[in-house]
FIKOLFI-735244 format. One record per residue: residue in three letters; x, y, z of N, C-alpha, C in turn. Coordinates in Angstrom, 3 decimals, always signed. Layout:
REM residues N
ALA	X	Y	Z	X	Y	Z	X	Y	Z
...
***
This chain:
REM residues 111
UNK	+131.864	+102.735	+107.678	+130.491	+102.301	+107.862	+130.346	+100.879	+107.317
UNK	+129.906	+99.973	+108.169	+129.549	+98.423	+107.757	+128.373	+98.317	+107.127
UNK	+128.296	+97.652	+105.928	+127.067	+97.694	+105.172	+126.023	+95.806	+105.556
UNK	+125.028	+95.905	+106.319	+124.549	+94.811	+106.464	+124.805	+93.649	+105.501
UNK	+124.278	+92.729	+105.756	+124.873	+91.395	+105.101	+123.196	+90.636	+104.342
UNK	+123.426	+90.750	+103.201	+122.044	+90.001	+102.609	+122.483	+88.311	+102.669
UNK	+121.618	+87.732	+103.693	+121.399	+86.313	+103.607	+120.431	+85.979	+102.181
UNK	+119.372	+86.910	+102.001	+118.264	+86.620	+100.356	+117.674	+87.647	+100.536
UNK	+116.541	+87.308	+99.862	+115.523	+88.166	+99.368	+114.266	+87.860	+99.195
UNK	+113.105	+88.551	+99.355	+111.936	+88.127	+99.518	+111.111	+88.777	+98.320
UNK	+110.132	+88.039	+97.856	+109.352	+88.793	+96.398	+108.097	+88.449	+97.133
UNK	+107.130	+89.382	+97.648	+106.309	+89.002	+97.567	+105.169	+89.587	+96.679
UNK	+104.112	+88.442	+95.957	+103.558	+88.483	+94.591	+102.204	+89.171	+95.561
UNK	+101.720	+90.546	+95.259	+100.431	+90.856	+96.082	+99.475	+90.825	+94.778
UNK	+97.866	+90.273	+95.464	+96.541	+89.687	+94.444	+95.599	+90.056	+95.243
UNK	+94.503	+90.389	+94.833	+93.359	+90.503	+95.421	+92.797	+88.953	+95.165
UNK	+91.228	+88.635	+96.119	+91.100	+87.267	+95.669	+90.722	+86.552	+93.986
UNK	+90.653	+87.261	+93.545	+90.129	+87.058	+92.150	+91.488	+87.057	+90.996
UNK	+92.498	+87.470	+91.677	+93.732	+87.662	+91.144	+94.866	+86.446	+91.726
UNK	+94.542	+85.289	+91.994	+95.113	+84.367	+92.839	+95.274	+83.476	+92.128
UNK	+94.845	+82.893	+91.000	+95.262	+82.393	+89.804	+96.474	+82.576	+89.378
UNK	+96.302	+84.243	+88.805	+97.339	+84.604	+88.108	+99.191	+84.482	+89.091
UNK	+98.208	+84.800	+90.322	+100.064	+85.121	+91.729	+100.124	+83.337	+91.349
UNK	+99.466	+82.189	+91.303	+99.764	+80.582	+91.264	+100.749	+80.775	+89.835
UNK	+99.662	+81.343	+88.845	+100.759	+81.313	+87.731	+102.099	+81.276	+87.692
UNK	+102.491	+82.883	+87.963	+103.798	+83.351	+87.988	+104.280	+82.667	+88.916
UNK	+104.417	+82.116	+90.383	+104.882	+81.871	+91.082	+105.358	+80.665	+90.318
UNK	+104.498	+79.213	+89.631	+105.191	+78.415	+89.038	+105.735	+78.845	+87.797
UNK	+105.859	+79.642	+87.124	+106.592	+80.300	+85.994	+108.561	+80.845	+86.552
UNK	+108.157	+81.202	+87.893	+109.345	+81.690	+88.570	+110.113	+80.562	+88.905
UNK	+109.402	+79.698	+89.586	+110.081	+78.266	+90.030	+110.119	+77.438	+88.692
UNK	+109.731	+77.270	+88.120	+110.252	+76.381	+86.992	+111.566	+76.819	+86.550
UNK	+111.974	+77.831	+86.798	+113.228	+78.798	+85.513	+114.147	+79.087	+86.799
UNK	+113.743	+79.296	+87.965	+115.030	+79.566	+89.169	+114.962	+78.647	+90.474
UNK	+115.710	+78.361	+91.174	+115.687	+77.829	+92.353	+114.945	+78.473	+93.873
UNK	+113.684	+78.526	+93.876	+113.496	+79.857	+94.797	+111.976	+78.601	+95.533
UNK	+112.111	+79.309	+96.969	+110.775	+78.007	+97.773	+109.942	+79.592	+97.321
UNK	+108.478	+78.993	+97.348	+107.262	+79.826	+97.103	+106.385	+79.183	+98.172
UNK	+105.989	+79.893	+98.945	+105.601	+80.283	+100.203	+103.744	+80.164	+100.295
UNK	+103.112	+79.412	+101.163	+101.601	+79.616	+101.177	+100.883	+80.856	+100.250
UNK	+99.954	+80.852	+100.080	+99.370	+81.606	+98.978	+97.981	+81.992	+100.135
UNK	+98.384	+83.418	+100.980	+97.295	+83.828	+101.937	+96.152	+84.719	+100.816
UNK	+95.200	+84.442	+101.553	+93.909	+85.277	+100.883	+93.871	+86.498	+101.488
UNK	+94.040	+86.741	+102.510	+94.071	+87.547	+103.746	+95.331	+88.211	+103.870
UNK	+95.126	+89.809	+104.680	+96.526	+90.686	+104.740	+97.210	+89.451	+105.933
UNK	+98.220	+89.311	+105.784	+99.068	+88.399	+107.105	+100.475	+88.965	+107.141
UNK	+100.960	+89.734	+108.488	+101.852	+90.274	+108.945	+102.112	+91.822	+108.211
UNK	+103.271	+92.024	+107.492	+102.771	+93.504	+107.468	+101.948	+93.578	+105.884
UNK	+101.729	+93.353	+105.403	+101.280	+93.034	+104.227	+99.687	+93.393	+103.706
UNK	+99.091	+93.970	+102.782	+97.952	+94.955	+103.277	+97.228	+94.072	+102.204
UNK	+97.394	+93.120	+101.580	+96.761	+92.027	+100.960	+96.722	+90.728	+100.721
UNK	+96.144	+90.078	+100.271	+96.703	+88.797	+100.218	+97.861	+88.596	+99.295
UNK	+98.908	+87.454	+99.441	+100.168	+87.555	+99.119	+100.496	+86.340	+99.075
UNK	+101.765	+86.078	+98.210	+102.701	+84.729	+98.422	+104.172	+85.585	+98.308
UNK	+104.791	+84.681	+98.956	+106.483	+85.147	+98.842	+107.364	+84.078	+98.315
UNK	+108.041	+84.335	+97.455	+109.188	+84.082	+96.726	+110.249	+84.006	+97.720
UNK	+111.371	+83.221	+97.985	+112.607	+83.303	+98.818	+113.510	+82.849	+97.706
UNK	+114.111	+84.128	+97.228	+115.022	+84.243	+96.105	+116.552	+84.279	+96.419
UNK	+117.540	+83.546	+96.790	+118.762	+83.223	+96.499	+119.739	+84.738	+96.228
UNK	+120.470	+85.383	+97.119	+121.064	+86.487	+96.696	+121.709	+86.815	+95.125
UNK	+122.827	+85.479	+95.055	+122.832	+85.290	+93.519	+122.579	+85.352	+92.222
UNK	+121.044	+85.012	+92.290	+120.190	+85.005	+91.569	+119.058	+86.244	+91.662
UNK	+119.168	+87.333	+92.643	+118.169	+88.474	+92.649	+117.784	+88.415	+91.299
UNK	+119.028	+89.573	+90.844	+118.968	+90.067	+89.980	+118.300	+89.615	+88.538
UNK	+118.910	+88.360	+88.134	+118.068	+87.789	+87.246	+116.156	+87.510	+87.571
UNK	+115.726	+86.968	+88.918	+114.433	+87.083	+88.991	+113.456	+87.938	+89.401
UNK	+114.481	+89.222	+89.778	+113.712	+90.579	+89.500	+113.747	+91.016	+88.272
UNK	+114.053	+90.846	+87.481	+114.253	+91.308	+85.552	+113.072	+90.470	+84.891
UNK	+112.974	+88.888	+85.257	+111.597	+88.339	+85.247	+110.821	+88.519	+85.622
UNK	+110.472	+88.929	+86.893	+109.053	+89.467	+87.592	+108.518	+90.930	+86.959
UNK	+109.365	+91.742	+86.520	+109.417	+93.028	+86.059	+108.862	+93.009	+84.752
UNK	+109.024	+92.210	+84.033	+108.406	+91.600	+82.910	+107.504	+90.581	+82.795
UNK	+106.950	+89.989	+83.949	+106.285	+89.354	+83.777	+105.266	+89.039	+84.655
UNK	+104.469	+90.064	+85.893	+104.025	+90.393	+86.347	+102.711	+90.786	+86.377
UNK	+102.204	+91.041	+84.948	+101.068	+91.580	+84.801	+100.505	+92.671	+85.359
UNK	+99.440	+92.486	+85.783	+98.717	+93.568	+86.856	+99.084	+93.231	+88.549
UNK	+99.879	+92.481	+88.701	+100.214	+92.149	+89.934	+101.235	+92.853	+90.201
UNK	+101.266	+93.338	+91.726	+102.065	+94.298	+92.195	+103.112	+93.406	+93.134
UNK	+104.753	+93.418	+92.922	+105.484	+92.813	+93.681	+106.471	+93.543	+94.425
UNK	+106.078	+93.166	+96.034	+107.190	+93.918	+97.059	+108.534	+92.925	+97.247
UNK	+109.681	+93.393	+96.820	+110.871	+92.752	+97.004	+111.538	+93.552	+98.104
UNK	+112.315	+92.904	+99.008	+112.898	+93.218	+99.964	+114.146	+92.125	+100.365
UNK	+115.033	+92.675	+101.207	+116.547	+92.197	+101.378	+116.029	+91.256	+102.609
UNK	+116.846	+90.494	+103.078	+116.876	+89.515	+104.243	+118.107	+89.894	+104.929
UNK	+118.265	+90.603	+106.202	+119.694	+91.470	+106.566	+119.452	+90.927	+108.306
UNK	+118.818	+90.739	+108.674	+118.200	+90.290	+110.217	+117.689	+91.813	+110.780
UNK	+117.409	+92.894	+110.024	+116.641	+94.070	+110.285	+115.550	+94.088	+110.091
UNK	+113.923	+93.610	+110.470	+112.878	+93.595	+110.217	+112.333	+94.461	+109.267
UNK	+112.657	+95.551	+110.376	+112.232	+97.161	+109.838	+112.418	+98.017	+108.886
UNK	+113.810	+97.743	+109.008	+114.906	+98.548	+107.966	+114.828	+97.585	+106.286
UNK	+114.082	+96.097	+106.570	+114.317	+95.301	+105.431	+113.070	+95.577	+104.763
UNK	+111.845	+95.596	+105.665	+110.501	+96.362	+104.767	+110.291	+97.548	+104.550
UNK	+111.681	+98.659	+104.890	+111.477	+100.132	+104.544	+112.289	+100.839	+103.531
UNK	+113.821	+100.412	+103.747	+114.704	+100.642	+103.294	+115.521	+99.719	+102.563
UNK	+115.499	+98.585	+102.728	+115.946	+97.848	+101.602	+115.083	+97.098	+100.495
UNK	+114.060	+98.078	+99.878	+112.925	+97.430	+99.434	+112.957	+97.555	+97.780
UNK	+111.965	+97.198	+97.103	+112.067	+97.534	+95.542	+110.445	+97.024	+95.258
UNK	+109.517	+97.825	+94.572	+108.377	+97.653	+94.210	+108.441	+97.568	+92.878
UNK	+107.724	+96.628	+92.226	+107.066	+96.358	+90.806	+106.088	+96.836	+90.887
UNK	+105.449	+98.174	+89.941	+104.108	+98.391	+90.484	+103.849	+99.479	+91.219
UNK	+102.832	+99.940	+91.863	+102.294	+100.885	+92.411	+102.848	+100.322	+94.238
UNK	+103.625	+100.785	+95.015	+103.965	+101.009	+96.292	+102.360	+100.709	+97.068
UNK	+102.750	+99.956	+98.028	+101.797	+100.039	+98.591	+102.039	+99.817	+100.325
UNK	+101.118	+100.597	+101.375	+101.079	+100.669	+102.410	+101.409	+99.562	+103.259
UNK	+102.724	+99.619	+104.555	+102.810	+97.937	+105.068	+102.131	+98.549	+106.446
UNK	+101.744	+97.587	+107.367	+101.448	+97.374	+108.365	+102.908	+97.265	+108.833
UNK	+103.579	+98.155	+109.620	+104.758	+98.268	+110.432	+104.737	+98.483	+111.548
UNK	+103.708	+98.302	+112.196	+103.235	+98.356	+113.637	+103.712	+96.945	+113.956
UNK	+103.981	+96.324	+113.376	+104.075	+94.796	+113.696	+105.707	+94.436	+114.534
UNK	+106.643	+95.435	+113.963	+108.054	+95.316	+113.853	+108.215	+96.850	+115.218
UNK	+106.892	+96.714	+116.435	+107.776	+97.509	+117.142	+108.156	+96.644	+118.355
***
């Protein structure tokens, strides 16, 4: 059995609007300390995503270390991490990792 191929990884920091401060925070707290692009900062659910959000594009290399930071340093913010494999579906279902309380994706998007 061939095991897909991680090109990266995606963190995305989920906030309600009043909590959008804090996702600016961490996001420059993350980038100051790792090499990772941080992604528009939507107010709005956009693609499968059931809130507003920013995403992290984290370096395979380096997962591990900036999931051990986010895990600790997260606050009340809930973060969906997921693999980059060229599987849409399989990358927001099955190759995933939540900080936080799991929360519902819009996967209607990926038929």
């Amino acid at each position: 059995m061939s095991e897909p191929s991680i090109r990266d990884f995606h963190a995305h920091l989920y906030y309600d609007p009043e909590e959008v401060e804090l996702a600016r925070q961490l996001a420059v707290a993350v980038q100051e300390r790792f090499p990772v692009a941080v992604g528009h900062f939507h107010l709005r659910p956009v693609g499968p995503h059931p809130r507003g959000s920013v995403q992290l594009t984290v370096p395979g290399d380096i997962f591990g270390e900036v999931a051990q930071f986010l895990a600790l340093n997260r606050g009340p913010l809930t973060v969906f991490a997921h693999a980059n494999t060229g599987d849409d579906l399989a990358d927001h279902t099955a190759h995933v990792i939540w900080f936080g309380p799991s929360e519902a994706l819009d996967l209607s998007i990926f038929d």
